[in-house]
N, C-alpha and C positions, 0 to 999 in steps of 0.2 A: 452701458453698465451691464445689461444681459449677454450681450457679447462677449464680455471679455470674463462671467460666468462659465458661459461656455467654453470660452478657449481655455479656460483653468482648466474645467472637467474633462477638456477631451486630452489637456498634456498630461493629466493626473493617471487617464486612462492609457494613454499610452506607456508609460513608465510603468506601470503593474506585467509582472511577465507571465503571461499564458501559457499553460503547460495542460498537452491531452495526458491526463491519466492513463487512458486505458492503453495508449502506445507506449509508454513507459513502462507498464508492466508487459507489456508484449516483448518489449526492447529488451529489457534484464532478464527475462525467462530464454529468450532466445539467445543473449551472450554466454548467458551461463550454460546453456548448451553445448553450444559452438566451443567455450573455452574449456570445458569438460572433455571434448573430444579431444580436441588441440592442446591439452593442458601439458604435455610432454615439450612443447616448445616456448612456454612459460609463460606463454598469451593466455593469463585469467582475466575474467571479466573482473572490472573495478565495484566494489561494491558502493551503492549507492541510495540515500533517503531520496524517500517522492514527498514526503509530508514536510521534512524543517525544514522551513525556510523562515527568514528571520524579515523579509521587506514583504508586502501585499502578494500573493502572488494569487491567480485563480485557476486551480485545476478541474479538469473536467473528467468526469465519468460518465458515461452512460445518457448523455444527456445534460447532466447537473452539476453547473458551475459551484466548485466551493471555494471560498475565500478561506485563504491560509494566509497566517501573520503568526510569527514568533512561535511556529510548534504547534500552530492551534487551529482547527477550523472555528470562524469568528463570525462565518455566515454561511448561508446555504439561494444561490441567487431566485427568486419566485416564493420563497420561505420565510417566514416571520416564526423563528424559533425562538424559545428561551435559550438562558444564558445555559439552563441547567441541561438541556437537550444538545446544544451545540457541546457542552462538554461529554456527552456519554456519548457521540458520535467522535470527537476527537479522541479519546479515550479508543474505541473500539481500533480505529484506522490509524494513529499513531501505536500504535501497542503491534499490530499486524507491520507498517512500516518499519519498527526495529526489529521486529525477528527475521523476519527479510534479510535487511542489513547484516546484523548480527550473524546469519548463517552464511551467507556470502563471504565475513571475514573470516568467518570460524574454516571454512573449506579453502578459503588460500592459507589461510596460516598454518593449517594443515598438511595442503600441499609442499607448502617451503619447511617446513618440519624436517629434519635429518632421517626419523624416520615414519612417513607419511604413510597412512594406512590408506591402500584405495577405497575399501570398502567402506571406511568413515568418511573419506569425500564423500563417496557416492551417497549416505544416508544423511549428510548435511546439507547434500545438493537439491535430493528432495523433501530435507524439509523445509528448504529454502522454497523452491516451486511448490508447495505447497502453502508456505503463507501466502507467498504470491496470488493462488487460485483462492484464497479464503480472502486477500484482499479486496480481488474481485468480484467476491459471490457479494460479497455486503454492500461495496458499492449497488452492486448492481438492485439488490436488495431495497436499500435506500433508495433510487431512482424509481423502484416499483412502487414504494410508498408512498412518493411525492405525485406520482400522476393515476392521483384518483379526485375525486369529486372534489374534496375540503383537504388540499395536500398538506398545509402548516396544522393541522389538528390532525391529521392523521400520523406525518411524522412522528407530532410530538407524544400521540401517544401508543404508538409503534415500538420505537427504538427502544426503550427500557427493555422491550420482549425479547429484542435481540441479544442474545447472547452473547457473551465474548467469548471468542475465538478460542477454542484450548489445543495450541498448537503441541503443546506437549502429549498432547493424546494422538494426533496422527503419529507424534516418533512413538510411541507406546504402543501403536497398532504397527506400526513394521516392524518393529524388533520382535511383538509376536508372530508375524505372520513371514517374518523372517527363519526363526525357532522352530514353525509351523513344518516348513519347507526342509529342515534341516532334520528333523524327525520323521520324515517320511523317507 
């Protein structure tokens, strides 16, 4: 009877698909490069979510496995979080995950545009790499949290601190310091 326990849990575990976060965003920062360059041969990088997934899946950042189901981080692996923690961490990394996307579509559709502004690629491009790097910092942020002394009570009363992201303030800060540049 334990046996056949285990062979449940370990096909259960095999059918969940493992996905390294932080290559992921290595990988989409690094297309979107590459296809920025190359964009004249109509090779754009495909835009793509790290977070929906709709079956178990567990991605990993920085160390810290999190359990994603249906749009949602649902767990954090070594963590005994609330329901209400696990949503303001979902909240922060889903909410970063669609502007990502979102700017990625917003720069090809741009490109295919009849008439495509480079210079709007190119500030959609980084605002794109830049959620990307704000993805990252909170990940990684979150991992700092989790390895201290008491990590599920530190977490949980941590992440409220953290702030979300206001990605529309980094484009606010280049269009002035774009302005900046054009005034001199």
């Amino acid at each position: 009877m334990a046996q056949q326990n285990q062979n449940k849990q370990a096909t259960l575990f095999e059918n969940i698909e493992k996905v390294n976060g932080n290559d992921v965003i290595d990988r989409l920062g690094a297309q979107k490069t590459e296809s920025t360059k190359k964009h004249k041969n109509g090779n754009l990088s495909k835009p793509e979510y790290i977070f929906k997934r709709n079956n178990l899946t567990i991605i990993s950042f920085n160390g810290l496995d999190y359990y994603v189901k249906n749009n949602r981080v649902v767990g954090i692996q070594g963590l005994e979080l609330s329901d209400e923690v696990l949503d303001q961490i979902t909240e922060k990394l889903v909410t970063l995950d669609s502007v990502q996307h979102s700017n990625s579509e917003r720069a090809n559709l741009e490109y295919y545009s009849s008439n495509g502004d480079v210079q709007k690629i190119r500030n959609i491009n980084r605002l794109f790499l830049a959620s990307l790097k704000m993805l990252s910092s909170t990940t990684r942020d979150i991992a700092a949290l989790a390895k201290t002394e008491n990590p599920s009570l530190n977490v949980e009363n941590n992440i409220a601190k953290m702030r979300l992201p206001n990605v529309d303030k980094v484009y606010e800060n280049q269009i002035n310091q774009t302005l900046v540049k054009l005034n001199e």
